[in-house]
N, C-alpha and C positions, 0 to 999 in steps of 0.2 A: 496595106499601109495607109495609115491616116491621112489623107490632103489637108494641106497646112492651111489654114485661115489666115485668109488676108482680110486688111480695114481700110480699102483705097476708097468705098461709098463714105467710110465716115470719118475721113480723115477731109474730104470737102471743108470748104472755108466756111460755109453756112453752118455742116453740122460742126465744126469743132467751136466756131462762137458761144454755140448754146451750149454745148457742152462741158468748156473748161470755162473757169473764171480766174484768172491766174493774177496774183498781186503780190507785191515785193514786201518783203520784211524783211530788216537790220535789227530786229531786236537783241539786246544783251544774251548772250548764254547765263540762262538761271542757273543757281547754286544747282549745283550735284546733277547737271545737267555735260554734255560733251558734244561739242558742233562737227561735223565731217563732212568734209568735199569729198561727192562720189563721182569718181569721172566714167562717166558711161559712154562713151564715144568720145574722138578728137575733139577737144575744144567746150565739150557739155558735158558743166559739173553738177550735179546735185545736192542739197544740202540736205544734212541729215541729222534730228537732236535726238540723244542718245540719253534718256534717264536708266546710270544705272545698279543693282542691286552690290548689297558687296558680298554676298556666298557667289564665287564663281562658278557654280553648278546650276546656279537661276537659272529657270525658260525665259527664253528668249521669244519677245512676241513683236515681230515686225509688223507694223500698223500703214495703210493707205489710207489716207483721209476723203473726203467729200470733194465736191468741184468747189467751193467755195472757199474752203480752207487753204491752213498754212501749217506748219510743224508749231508755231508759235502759239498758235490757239489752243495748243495741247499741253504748254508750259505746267498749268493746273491739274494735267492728269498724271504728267507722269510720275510726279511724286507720290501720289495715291497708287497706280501698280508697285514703285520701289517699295512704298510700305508693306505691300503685301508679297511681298520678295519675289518679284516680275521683273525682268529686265525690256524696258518698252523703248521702241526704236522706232519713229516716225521718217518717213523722206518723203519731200517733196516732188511733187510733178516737174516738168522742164517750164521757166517762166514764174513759177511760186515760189515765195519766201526769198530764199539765197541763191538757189538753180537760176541756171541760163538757160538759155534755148528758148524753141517755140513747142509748145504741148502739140500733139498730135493721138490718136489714139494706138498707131500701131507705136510709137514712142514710147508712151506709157506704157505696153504688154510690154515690151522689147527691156526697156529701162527696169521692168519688175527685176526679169532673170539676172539683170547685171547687177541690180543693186544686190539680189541674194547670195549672187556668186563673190561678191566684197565683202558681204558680213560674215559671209562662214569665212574667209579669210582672215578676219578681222578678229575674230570671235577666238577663232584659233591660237590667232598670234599671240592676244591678252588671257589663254589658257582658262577662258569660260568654256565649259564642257555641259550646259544645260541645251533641252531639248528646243528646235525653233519650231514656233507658230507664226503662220501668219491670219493676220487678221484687216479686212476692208470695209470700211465705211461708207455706202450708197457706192458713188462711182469708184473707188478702191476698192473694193466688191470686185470689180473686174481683173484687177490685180492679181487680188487675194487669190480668186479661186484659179484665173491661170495657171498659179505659180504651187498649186495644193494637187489641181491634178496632170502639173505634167514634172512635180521635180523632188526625186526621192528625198531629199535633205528636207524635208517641209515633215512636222509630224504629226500638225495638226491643222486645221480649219476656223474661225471665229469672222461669222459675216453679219455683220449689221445694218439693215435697212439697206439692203442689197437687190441687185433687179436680175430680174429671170431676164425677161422678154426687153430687148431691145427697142421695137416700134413705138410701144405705148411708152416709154420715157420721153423719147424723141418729141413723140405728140405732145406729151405736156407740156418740154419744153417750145412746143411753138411751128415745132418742124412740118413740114407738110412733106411729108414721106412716100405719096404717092407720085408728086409733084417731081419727088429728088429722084425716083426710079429707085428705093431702096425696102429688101425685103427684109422677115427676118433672117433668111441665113447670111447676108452682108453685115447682120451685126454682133455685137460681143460672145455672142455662141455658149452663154454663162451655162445655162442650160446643157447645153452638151459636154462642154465641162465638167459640172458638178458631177455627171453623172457616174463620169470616169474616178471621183474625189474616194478613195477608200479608206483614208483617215480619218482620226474622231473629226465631227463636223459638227455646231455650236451655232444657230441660227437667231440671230434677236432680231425686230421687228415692232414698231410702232402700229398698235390699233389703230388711231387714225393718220396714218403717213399718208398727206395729200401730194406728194410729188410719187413715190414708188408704192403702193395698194399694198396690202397685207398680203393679197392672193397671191404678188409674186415672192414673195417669202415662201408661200405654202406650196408653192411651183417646184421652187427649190430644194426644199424640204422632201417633197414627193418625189424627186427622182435624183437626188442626191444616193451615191453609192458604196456611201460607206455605211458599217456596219453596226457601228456607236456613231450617233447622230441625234441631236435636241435640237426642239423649236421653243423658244418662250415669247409669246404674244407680250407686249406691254400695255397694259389698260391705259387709256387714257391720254397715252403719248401721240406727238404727232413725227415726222420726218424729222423734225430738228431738240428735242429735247426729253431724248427717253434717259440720259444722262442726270440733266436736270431735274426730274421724278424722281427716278433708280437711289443715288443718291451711290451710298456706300456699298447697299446692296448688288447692285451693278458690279463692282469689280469683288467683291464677293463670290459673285456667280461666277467670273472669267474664270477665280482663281480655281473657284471647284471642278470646273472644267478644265484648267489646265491639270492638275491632280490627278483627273483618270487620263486625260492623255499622257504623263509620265508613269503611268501604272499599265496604261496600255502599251508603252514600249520596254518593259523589262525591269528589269531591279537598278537600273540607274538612279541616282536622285534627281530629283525634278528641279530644285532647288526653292520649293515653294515650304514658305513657313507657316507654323501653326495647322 
């Protein structure tokens, strides 16, 4: 039997400073947009904006954002996945956007399962029958692939500028890691995760990401354990704007991949158009 990973080294006050940036947002709910409190524990709700398609057979693609971010900064995309008849679900960290609480990291893994275990609820209840993905941006990465290789409802994988290796993030952000007594196996254990991941897996990555190295993409990539798995390098791009670049293409590519992960599970529809 597996021993459970704990994050008591990086739940420290110093490492979770560098690590979460958490800031409030009140913004309007955009048109064709839906706000949700997700209560993940007594008293800690989470917000979550919901752009969503109208075939009720859509994929569903739960998104974790970057440390920086906020579900708000996504207002722009997720009408670009609707058009491509993507159902895209954004939630917040504890402390970001609408959510209360204080971030933590064993919070955020913890917060993954419960936010998924309310959307298939959710999902249910408003009789969407599309297949769910999830997908993590840099530290949502961490999320993502928890929640891909340890939770059968998950059907697919999508990780972007996502980190293998633990220590060498820390370091950039600042950490003096030999100082904190902290190894890699005290940290996110993405690696040993992914490897367990047997769903399609979907790996994008900036040529030059100066905060997470291309090579831990290719870490990823390399011992990731599913059987249909892609890596696409972005020329030219850095950690923060392969969106930017990509352009339409960008969600072009999700779509194509969400495609063969609705083909990879059986004659369901996928709910994806064109």
């Amino acid at each position: 039997m597996e021993q459970k990973r704990t994050y008591e080294k990086l739940d420290r006050p110093e490492v979770v400073a560098a690590l979460f940036y958490p800031r409030q947002d009140k913004t309007a709910v955009p048109i064709g947009a839906q706000d949700h409190g997700i209560e993940v524990e007594a008293g800690v709700v989470l917000g979550g904006r919901f752009f969503l398609a109208a075939d009720p057979a859509a994929v569903n693609l739960l998104f974790f954002h970057g440390n920086g971010e906020v579900v708000a900064d996504y207002d722009d995309v997720g009408p670009q996945y609707t058009a491509q008849g993507i159902n895209f679900l954004a939630v917040d960290y504890r402390g970001y956007g609408q959510s209360n609480g204080t971030p933590t990291v064993s919070a955020m893994i913890q917060d993954a399962h419960r936010i998924l275990s309310w959307l298939r609820t959710w999902l249910a209840a408003e009789g969407r029958t599309g297949h769910l993905v999830v997908m993590g941006r840099s530290l949502g990465s961490v999320s993502a692939i928890e929640l891909a290789a340890s939770e059968a409802a998950v059907a697919g994988l999508i990780v972007e500028s996502g980190i293998a290796q633990t220590l060498p993030l820390l370091g950039t952000l600042g950490l003096d890691v030999q100082a904190l007594g902290i190894q890699e196996a005290d940290g996110f254990g993405n690696l040993e995760k992914i490897a367990r991941v047997q769903k399609p897996t979907y790996i994008l990555h900036a040529q030059h990401d100066q905060i997470i190295p291309l090579l831990q993409a290719e870490e990823l990539q390399s011992v990731c354990g599913a059987r249909s798995k892609e890596f696409q390098m972005i020329p030219g791009a850095d950690h923060n704007n392969i969106l930017a670049l990509t352009g339409k293409l960008y969600f072009q590519a999700i779509k194509q991949f969400l495609r063969r992960v609705g083909k990879s599970h059986g004659p369901r529809r996928s709910g994806i158009r064109g």
